[in-house]
N, C-alpha and C positions, 0 to 999 in steps of 0.2 A: 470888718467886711462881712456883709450875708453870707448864708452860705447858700447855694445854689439850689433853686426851688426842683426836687422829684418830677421828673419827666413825665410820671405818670399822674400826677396830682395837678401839673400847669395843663395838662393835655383836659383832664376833667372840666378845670376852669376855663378854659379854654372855647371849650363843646358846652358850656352852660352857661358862655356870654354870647355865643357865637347871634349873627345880625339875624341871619335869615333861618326861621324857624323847624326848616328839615333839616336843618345843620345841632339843632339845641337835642335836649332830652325829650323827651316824649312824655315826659312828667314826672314828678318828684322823687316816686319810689325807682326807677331806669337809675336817677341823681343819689339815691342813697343807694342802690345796689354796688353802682360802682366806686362810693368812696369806704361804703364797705371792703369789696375786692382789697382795693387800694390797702387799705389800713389791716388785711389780713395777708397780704404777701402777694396777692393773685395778681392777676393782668385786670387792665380796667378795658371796658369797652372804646373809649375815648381815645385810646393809646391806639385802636386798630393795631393789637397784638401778634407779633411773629413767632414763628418755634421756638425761635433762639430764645426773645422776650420770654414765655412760657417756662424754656427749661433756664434761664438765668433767676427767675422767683422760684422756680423749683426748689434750685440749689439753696436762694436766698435762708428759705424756710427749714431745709433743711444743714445748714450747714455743718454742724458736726458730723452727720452723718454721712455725708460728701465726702468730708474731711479723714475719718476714718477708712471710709473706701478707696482713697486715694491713698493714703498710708499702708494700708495694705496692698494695692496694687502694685504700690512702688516697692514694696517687702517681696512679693510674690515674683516680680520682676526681677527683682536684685537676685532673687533664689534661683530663677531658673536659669540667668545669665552665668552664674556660679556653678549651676549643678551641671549645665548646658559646658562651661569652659573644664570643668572636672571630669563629666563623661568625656569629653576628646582626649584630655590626657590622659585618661586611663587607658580606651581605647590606643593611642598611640605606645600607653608602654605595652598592652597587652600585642598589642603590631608588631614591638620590637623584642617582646619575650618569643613569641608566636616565629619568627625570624631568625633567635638567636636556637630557638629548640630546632627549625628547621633543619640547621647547619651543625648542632650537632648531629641529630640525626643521621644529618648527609654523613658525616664524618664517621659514626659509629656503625655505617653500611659500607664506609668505605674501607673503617678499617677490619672490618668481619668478612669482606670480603677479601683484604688481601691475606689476614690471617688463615682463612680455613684451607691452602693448601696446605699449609705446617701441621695443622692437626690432622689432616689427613695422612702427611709421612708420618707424624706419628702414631695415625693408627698403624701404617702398615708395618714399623720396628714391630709394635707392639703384634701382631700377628706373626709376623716371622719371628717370634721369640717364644709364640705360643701361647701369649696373655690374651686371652679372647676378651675376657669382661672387659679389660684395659681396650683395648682396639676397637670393641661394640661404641666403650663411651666416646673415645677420641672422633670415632667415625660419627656418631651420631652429632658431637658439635659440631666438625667438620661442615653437616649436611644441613645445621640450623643456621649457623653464619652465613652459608652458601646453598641453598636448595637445591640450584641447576647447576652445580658443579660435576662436569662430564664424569671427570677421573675417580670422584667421590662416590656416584651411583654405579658406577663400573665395579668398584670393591664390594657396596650395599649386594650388585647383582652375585657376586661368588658369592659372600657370606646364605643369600637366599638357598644359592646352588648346595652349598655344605651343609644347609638344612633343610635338604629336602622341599624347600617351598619353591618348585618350578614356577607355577605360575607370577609369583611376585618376581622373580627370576627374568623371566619372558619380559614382561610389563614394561621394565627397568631397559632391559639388552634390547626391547623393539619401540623402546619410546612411545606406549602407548599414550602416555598424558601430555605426548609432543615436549618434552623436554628430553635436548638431547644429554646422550649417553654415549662415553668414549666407546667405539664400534669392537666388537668382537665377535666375529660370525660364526667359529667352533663353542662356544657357552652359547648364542643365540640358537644355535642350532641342537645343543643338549636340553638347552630346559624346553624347547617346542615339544621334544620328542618325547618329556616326561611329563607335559604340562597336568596331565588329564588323567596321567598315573593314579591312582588310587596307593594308600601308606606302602613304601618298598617294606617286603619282606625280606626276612635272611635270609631265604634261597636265592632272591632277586640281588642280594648284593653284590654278589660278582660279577654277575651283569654289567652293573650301575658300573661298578668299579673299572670293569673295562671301557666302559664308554665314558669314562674322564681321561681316561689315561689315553684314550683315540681321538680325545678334541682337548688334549695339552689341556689340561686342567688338572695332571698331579700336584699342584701347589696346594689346593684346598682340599688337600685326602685328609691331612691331619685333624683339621677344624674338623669332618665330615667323621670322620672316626670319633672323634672324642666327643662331638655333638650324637652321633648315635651311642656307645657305650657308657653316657653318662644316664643316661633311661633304663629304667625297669629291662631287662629282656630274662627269657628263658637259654641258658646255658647250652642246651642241649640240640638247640639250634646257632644259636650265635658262633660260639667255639669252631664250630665244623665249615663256617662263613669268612669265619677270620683267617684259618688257616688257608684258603683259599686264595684269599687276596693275598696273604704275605707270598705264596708262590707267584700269585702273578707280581708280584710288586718286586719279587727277587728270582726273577726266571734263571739264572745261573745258580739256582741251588735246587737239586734234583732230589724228590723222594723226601721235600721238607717234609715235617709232621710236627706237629703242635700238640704236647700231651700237656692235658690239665687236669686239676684235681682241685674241688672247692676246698678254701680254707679258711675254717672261723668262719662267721657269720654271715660275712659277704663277699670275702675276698677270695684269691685263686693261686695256686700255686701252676707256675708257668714253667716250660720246660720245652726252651728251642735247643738244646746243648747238639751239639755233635753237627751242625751243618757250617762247617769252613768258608763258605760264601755267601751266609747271611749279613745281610745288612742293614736293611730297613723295615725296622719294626711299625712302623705307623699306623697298620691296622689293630695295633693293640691300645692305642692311645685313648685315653679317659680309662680304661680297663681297670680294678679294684685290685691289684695284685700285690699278693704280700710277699711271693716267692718268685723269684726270677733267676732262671738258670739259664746262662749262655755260654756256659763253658766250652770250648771250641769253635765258638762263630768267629766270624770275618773281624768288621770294624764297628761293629753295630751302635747304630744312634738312636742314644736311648732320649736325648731332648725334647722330642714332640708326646713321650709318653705321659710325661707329668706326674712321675710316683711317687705321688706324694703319701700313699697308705706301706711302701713296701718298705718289710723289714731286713730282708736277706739277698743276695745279688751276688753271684757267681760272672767272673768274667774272665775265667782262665782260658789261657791259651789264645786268647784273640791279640786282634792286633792295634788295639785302643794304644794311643801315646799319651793324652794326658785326660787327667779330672775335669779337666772342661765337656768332653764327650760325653760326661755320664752327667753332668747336670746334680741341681741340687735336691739331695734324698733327705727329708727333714726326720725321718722317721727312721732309717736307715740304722739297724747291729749289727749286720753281719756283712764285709766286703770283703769277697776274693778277688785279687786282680794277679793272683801268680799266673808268674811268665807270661805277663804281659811288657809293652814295651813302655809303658810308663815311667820315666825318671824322676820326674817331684812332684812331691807332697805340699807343695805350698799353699794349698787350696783346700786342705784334707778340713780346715772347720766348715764347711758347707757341710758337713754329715755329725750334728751336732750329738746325736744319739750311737754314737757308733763303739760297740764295746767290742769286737773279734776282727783283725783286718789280717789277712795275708798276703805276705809281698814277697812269698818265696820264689827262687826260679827268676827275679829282674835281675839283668845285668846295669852294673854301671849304677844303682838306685842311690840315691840320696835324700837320708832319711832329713826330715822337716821338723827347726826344732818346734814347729809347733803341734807336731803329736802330743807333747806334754799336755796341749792346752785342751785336748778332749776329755774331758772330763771323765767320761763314762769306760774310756778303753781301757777294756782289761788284762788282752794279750793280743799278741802281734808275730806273727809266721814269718820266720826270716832263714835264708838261705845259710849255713854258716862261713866266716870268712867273710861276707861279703860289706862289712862293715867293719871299721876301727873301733876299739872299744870305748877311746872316750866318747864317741859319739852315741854308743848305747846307756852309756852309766846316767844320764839327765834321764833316760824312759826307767830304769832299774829304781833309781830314786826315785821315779814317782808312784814305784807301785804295780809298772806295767811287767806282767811275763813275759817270758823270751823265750821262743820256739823255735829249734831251730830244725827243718826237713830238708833231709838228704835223698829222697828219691826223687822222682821226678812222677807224678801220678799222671 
């Protein structure tokens, strides 16, 4: 079988037998241009050529190269179908990371939010125990978990009150930054009244001091003492300030008087002895005192003083019941508690330093046998009779003296 004569080559022949002479070539070289065309890939005139015609020799001619371009097109397609279905999934896990961090999120707002009223009570344990640094940080999570939390900037506003910073005081108690704040209109009305103060001085402080105790804010005298006496001051002013306040802070004790005397370095030897109706020491709190004499006061609380420097502590003739009231003295050799109403000792290793204790003049006293386990004690003041002997021979055996005073001083 032939094979079928080129469309463009019969159309030649064609147009070069053609009858009628404006239909033929126009002469020979017209007849070789286009069997040239023809025999080089191109369109012949004969064919009366269309685009298509045109770009199908295009390709003819160039087929490899067609061939390649469509290879890659088909490579480049495949690639972006790919890259195209890879970005979606990624994008969708990142939707469903993006989703699942949302709801932790949620969650870890949810649960900081229920948490910080807890750090809140425990700032305030930790304040009414007298741990400020402990209570600053509790309070300060508290207020990071929870910003707007009423009850939280209510406590931030005392602690400003107790140091002096009225203005951040004010700010807080009048909701300037429109977050509210549990209302309290006698502190909102104390730190207006000192907003503009310039530094209190120590003539000023009995002042101050009265004006907390007239808008019910003795709760924060403690912090507000121990945050002023833990700074630099002059003695000569302070002292005569303190004694001041403890009158007003113990108005049933008449003709108080506060003698002191510097001792060592930095510390003070204190001497409230002889007033029967003292009780609250708080204006002495932070104070460096290495000497404390309360021999005849009332029931005196020594908890918010925090004496942690004192070595000697007189507390005859008061009316203390137990070691709990005097708190723990780390530094503490010298304790008098004759004729006091103290019964046990069971608590005597808080005074880990303690080598001289007198417990003459207690009725009923029962000695702890863990006095053996102080190390440091060297003798102990006892009423005589007022204990069986086997109960002394464990302290004899260990070395401790035994005093025994029969007057009554």
């Amino acid at each position: 079988m032939q094979p079928p004569i080129p469309k463009a080559l019969s159309a030649i022949t064609m147009k070069g037998l053609a009858v009628h002479p404006d239909e033929r070539y126009a002469n020979v070289a017209a007849l070789k241009n286009d069997i040239r065309s023809y025999l080089n890939g191109y369109a012949t005139l004969a064919e009366n050529p269309t685009l298509i015609t045109h770009l199908q020799l295009l390709i003819n001619r160039h087929r490899i190269a067609f061939a390649l371009l469509i290879f890659t097109l088909i490579i480049i397609s495949f690639t972006l179908f790919f890259s195209f279905r890879s970005i979606q999934a990624s994008e969708q896990i990142a939707l469903n990371a993006l989703d699942q961090l949302q709801q932790k999120n949620a969650y870890i707002e949810q649960t900081a939010l229920s948490v910080a009223p807890d750090y809140l009570e425990l700032a305030r344990q930790h304040e009414y125990q007298y741990r400020y640094t402990q209570a600053d940080k509790a309070l300060t999570t508290a207020l990071t978990f929870h910003p707007t939390h009423p009850e939280s900037r209510l406590l931030r506003a005392y602690i400003h009150l107790s140091h002096f910073e009225f203005q951040q005081a004010y700010d807080l108690l009048n909701q300037t930054d429109g977050i509210p704040t549990t209302p309290n209109p006698p502190a909102l009305r104390l730190a207006n009244k000192y907003k503009n103060t310039p530094a209190i001085t120590d003539a000023q402080l009995p002042t101050l001091i009265q004006a907390f105790i007239q808008h019910n804010l003795t709760p924060q005298l403690p912090r507000l003492f121990h945050h002023l006496n833990q700074a630099p001051f002059n003695p000569a002013t302070r002292l005569p300030a303190l004694e001041k306040c403890l009158q007003q802070l113990n108005p049933d004790t008449p003709n108080l008087t506060l003698r002191h005397t510097p001792f060592g370095s930095a510390g003070f030897l204190i001497d409230l002895g002889q007033n029967p109706e003292l009780s609250i020491l708080t204006p002495l709190s932070g104070l460096p005192i290495t000497i404390l004499n309360l021999n005849r006061t009332g029931r005196p609380d020594l908890a918010p003083l925090q004496l942690d420097t004192l070595r000697e502590l007189r507390l005859a003739h008061t009316r203390l019941e137990t070691l709990n009231q005097i708190g723990d003295l780390p530094q503490l050799n010298i304790l008098d508690l004759s004729h006091t109403r103290i019964r046990n000792l069971s608590s005597i290793l808080r005074y880990p330093n303690l080598t001289t204790l007198n417990l003459s003049g207690i009725e009923n006293l029962e000695l702890s046998p863990r006095l053996i386990w102080c190390r440091h004690l060297k003798t102990i003041t006892l009423t005589p009779q007022t204990q069986p002997p086997q109960a002394l021979r464990p302290l004899i055996n260990r070395g401790i003296i035994l005093i025994y005073e029969t007057g009554t001083p």
